[in-house]
N, C-alpha and C positions, 0 to 999 in steps of 0.2 A: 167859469172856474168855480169849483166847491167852496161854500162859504165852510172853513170849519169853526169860525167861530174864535172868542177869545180863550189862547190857554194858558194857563199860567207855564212859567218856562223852570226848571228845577235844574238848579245845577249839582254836582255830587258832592259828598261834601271835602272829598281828597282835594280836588281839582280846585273847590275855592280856599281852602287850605293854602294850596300850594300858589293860587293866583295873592294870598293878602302877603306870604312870604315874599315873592317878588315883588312887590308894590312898595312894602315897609324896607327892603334892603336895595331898594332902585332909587328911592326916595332919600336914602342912608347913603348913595354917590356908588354902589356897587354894582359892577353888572352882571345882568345873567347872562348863565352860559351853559353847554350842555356838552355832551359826551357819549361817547363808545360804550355800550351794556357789555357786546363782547369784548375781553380787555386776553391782554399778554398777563405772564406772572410779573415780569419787570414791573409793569404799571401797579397791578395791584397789590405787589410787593415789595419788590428790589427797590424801587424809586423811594418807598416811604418808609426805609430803616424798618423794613421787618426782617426779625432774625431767620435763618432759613430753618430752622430746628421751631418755629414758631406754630403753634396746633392750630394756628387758622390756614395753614396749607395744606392740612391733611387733608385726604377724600369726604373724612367725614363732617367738613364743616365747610366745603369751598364743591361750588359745580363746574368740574371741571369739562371740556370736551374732547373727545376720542380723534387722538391725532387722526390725520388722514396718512396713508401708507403709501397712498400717493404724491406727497409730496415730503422727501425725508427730511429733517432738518430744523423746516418751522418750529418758530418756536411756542410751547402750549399758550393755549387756550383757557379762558376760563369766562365762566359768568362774572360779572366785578362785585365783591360782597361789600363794595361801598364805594359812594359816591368822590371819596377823595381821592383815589383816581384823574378826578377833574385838574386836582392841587397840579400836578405835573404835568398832564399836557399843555395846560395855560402858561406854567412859567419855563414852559420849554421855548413856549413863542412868541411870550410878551418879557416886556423888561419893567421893572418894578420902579417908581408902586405901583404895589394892585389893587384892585378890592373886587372878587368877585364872590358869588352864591349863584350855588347850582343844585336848583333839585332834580331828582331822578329814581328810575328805578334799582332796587339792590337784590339779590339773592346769595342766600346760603342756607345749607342744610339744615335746617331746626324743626322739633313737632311742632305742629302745627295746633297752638292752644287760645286763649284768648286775648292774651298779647304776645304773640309769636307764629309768623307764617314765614314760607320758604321766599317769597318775593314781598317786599315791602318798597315803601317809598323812604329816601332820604334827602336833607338839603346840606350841603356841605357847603362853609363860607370861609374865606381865604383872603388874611389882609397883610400885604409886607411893606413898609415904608421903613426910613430912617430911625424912626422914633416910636418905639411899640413896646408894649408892656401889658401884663397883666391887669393895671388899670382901662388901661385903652379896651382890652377886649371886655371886662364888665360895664363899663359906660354903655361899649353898643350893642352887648345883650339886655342892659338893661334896658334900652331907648327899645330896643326889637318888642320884647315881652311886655310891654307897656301896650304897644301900641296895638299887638296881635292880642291880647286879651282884652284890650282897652279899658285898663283898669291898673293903677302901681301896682308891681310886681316884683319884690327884695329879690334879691339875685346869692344866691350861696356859692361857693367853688371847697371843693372838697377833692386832696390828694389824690391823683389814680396814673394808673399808666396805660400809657397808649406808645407803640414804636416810634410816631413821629411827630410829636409831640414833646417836649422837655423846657419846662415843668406841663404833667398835667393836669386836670382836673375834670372831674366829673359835676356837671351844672343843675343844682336845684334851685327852685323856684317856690317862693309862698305859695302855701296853699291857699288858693282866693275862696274857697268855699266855706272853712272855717276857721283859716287865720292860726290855727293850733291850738282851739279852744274847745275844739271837739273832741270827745274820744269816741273812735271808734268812725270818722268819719272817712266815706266810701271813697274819697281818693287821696288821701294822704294820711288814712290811719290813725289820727290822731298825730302825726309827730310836728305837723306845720308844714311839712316841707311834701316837694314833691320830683322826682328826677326828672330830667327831659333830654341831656345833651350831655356829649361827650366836648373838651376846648384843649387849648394850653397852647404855649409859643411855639411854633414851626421847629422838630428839630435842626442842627447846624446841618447834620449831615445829609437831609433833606434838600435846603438850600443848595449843597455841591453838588449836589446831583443832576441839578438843572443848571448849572452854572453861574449862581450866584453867590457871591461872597457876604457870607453868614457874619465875619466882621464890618459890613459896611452897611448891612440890609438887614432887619429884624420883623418876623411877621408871629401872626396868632391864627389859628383854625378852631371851627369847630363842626358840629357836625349832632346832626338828629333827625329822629324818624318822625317823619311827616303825619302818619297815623296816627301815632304818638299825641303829638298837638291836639289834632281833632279829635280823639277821644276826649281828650282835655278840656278845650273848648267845648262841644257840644255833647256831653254825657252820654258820650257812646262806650258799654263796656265789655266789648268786643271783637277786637279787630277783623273778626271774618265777617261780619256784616256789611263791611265794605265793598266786596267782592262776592257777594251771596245773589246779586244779581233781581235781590227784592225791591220793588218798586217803592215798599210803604217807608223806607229810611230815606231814598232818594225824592220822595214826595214831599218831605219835612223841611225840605232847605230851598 
């Protein structure tokens, strides 16, 4: 047999991204789980209180697929433009509480620039018990971002809307590299802060959808791109680097 010798072994850095999220939210009591990339509209619509009049089901933000004419009726097709999707198949077939995170793949139509490609990765996290609130879900964003930076990390929640969701928020995070002390510094500009995730409580109508009752059961989601993070983490400011198929970025980790 060929000696080849010892080689160092290089993992990407999406992949160990996505291996510390599952560790830190396995470790958090939640389990992973995964799902269908090609999705129905129900899934990645109907089920999550989006309005049908809503511009993410237009042609030009959603990859739809070309019915077959051979079978009339089925219902469309589409690539799923997020991983919440997962929220409803799991509470279609499990009964609460839950606690699950699920990364995976996402697409939708966008130019492709330095933070934005037509396929990304995303990790969607989904927890419903008796007892849930917006304090519940910054505890264990903030236990998450502690431990995947490995370093404190203040947790912000700033107003937004999302269809399935109510209340929402859009989730910032200190900026660890100059605390807001900088101006002008390369990932948070000067302001402190830095965005990362979309959250907020499961809307009611959500819940009915899967057949659980919104006044007995109370849950929180959130949801963020995985490349996202790793830019974050390791000073990457690029997202097509990822997938550029260069060896000297994948040789670094």
């Amino acid at each position: 047999m060929q000696n080849l010798g010892k080689k160092a072994i290089h993992v990407h850095p999406i992949t160990r991204v996505i291996n510390d999220i599952n560790k830190i939210f396995f470790e958090m009591g939640f389990n992973l789980v995964d799902g269908p990339e090609l999705e129905t509209e129900y899934y990645n619509f109907d089920a999550l209180n989006v309005p049908k009049d809503h511009p993410a089901r237009d042609m030009q933000d959603t990859f739809w697929i070309k019915p077959n004419k051979d079978f009339p009726g089925v219902e469309s097709r589409l690539m799923r433009a997020q991983t919440s999707t997962m929220q409803i198949h799991f509470m279609e077939e499990n009964k609460p509480p839950l606690r699950i995170v699920c990364p995976g793949k996402t697409y939708r139509k966008e130019a492709s620039d330095a933070t934005h490609d037509i396929q990304f990765q995303q990790f969607e996290g989904l927890y419903v018990d008796k007892k849930v609130s917006l304090a519940t879900l910054k505890s264990v964003l903030n236990d998450f971002f502690d431990k995947f930076f490995e370093k404190d990390v203040d947790v912000r929640f700033r107003p937004s809307y999302f269809p399935f969701v109510e209340p929402g928020a859009e989730i910032d995070i200190s900026c660890f590299k100059c605390k807001g002390g900088e101006t002008g510094c390369s990932i948070c500009k000067g302001t402190g802060w830095v965005e990362v995730m979309g959250a907020g409580l499961v809307h009611p109508n959500v819940l009915k959808n899967v057949g659980i009752n919104p006044d007995e059961w109370k849950g929180f989601a959130f949801g963020g791109g995985i490349e996202r993070l790793a830019m974050l983490k390791y000073g990457i400011d690029d997202i097509r680097l990822f997938y550029s198929g260069d060896l000297r970025l994948v040789n670094q980790f």
